[in-house]
C-alpha positions as CSV (number, residue, x, y, z in Angstrom):
1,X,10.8,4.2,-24.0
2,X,11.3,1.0,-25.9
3,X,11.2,-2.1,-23.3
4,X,14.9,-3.5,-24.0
5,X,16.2,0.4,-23.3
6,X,14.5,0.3,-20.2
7,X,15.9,-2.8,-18.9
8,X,19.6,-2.2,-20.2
9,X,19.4,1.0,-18.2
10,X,17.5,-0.4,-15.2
11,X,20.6,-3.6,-14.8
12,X,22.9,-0.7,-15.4
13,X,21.7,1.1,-12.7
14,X,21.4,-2.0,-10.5
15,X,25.0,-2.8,-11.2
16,X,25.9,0.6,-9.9
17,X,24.4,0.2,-6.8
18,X,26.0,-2.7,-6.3
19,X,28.7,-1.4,-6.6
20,X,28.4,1.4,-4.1
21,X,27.9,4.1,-7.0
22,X,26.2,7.1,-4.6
23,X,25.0,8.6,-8.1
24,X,23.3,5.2,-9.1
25,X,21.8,5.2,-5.2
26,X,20.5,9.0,-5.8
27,X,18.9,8.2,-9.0
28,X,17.7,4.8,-7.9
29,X,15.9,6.4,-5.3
30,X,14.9,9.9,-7.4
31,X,13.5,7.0,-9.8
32,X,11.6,5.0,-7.2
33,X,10.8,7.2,-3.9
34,X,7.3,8.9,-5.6
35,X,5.8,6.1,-6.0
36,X,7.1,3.8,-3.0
37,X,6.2,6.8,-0.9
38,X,2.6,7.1,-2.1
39,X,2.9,3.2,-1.2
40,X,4.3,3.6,2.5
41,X,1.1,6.3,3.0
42,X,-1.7,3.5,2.3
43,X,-0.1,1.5,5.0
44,X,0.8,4.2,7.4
45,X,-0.9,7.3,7.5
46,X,1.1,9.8,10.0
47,X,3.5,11.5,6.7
48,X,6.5,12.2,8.5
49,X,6.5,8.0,9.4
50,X,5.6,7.4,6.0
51,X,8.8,9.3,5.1
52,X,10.4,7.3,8.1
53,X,9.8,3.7,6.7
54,X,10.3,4.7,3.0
55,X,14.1,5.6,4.0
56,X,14.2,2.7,6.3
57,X,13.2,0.4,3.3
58,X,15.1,2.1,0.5
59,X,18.7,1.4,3.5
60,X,17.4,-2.2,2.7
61,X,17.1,-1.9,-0.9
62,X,20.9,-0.6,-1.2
63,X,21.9,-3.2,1.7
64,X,20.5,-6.4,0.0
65,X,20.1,-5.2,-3.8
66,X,22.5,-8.3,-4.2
67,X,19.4,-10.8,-3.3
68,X,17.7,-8.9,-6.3
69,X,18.4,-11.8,-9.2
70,X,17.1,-10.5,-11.9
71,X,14.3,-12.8,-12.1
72,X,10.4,-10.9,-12.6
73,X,10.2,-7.0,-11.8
74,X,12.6,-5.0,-10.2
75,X,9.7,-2.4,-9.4
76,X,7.9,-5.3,-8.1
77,X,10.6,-6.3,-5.8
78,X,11.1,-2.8,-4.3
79,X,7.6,-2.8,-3.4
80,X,7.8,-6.8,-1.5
81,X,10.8,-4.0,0.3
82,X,8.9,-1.2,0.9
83,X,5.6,-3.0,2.0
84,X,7.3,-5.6,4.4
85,X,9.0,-2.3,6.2
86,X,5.8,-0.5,6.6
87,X,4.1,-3.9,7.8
88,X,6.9,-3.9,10.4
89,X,6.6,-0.7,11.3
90,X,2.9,-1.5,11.5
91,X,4.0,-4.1,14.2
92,X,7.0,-2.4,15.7
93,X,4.5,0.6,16.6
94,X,1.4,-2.1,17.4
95,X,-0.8,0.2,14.9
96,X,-2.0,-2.9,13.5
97,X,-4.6,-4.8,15.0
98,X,-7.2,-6.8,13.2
99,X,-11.0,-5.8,13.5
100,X,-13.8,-8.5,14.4
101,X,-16.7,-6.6,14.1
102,X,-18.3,-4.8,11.5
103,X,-21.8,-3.3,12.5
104,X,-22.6,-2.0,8.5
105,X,-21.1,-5.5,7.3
106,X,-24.9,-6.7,6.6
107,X,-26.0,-3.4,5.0
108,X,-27.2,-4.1,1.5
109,X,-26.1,-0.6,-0.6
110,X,-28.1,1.0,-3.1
111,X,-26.4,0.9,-5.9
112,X,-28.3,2.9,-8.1
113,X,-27.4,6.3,-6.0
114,X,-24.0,5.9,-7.0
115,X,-22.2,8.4,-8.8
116,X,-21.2,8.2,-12.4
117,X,-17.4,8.5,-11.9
118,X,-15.2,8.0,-8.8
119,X,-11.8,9.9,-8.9
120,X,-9.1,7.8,-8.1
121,X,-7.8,10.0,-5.3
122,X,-11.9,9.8,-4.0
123,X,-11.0,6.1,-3.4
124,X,-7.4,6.3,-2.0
125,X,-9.2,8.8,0.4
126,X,-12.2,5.9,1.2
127,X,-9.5,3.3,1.6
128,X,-7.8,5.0,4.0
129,X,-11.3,6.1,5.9
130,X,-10.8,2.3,6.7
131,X,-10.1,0.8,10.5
132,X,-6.2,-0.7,10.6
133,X,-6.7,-4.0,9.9
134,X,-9.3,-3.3,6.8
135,X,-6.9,-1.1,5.2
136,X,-3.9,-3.3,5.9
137,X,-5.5,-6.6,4.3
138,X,-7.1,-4.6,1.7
139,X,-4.1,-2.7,0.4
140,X,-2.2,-6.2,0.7
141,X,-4.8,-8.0,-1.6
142,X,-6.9,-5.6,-3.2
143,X,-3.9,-3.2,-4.8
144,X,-0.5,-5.1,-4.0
145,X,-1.4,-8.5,-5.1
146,X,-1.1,-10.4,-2.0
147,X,-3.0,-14.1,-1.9
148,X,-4.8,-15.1,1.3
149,X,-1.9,-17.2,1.9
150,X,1.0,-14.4,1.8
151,X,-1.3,-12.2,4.0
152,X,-1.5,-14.9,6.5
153,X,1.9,-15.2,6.9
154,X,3.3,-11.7,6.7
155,X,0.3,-10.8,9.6
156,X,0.3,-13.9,11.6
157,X,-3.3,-14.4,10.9
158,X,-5.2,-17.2,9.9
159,X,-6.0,-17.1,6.2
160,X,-9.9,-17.0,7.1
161,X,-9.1,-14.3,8.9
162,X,-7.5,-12.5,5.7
163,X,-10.8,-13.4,3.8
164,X,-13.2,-11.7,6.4
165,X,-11.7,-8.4,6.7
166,X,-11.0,-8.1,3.3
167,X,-15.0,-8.7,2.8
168,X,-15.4,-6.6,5.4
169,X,-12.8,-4.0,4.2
170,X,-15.2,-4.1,0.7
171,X,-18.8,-3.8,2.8
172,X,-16.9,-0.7,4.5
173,X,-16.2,0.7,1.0
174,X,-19.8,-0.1,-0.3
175,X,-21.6,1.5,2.3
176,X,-19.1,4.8,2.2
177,X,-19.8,4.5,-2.0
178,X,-23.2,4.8,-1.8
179,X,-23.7,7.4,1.3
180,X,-24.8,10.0,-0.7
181,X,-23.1,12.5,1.3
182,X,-19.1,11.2,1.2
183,X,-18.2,13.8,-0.8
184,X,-19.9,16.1,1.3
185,X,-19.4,14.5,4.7
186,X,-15.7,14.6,3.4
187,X,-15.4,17.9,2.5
188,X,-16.5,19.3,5.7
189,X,-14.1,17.1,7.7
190,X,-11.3,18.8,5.6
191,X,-12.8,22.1,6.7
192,X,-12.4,21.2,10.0
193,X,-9.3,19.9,10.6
């Protein structure tokens, strides 16, 4: 779709919601939820709360669309939406908690027994194999763009802190990438539950 289609038919949906339009809502959402949803389920893993915050954030969306100026993505600021409900959430629920320790932090990974290819869903899988606070700061930096400083601030954490579990967050990663039996370890934990 050429990119000035796109955006005439993205501010004429906007303008629709704004204006209370329920079939610009419904295709708003229709157009967005995959993805934000997908989004909501790196931060929280339970589905049925994933499904929980997603409708929380997307009330938001429809609520305060009029803050939305038209200025940089509107993709990008559903997501600043959708990831600042799950992060409270997160807090409401007190699932997130930051870890200190990391006894495989120090473990130096053999990087030549690593597989040619790594499926994307393989990693989605790994990063969510990762303690709260690893996955939380991760996601945040690592795959929604976050700088130390924004994490800080949305957490409540020092940005030092931000920098050590996301370097422990990749360690954690490293050493599941090179255990040569993830896929198998994985596979049988799939069997079993």
């Amino acid at each position: 779709m050429d990119f000035k289609i796109y955006r005439a038919n993205e501010q004429e949906l906007i303008q629709g919601c704004r204006r209370g339009d329920r079939a610009a809502q419904k295709r708003l959402y229709d157009t967005f939820s995959p993805k934000m949803y997908a989004l909501c389920c790196r931060y929280v893993k339970d589905s049925m709360e994933a499904e929980d915050v997603l409708v929380t954030a997307f009330t938001k969306i429809l609520d305060k669309i009029d803050q939305y100026k038209s200025e940089g993505s509107f993709e990008g600021w559903i997501r600043r939406v959708v990831v600042n409900e799950a992060l409270t959430w997160l807090r409401r629920n007190r699932n997130m908690y930051l870890e200190l320790e990391l006894e495989a932090a120090d473990y130096e990974p053999d990087y030549k027994s690593l597989s040619d290819h790594l499926e994307a869903e393989d990693l989605m899988t790994m990063i969510n194999e990762l303690p709260s606070g690893y996955r939380i700061v991760f996601n945040l930096y690592a795959i929604d763009g976050y700088s130390h400083k924004e994490i800080a601030d949305q957490l409540g954490i020092s940005e030092n802190t931000s920098k050590s579990q996301l370097s422990r967050a990749r360690a954690y990663l490293q050493k599941l990438l090179t255990d040569n039996d993830w896929k198998s370890n994985q596979q049988r934990h799939d069997i079993t539950t």
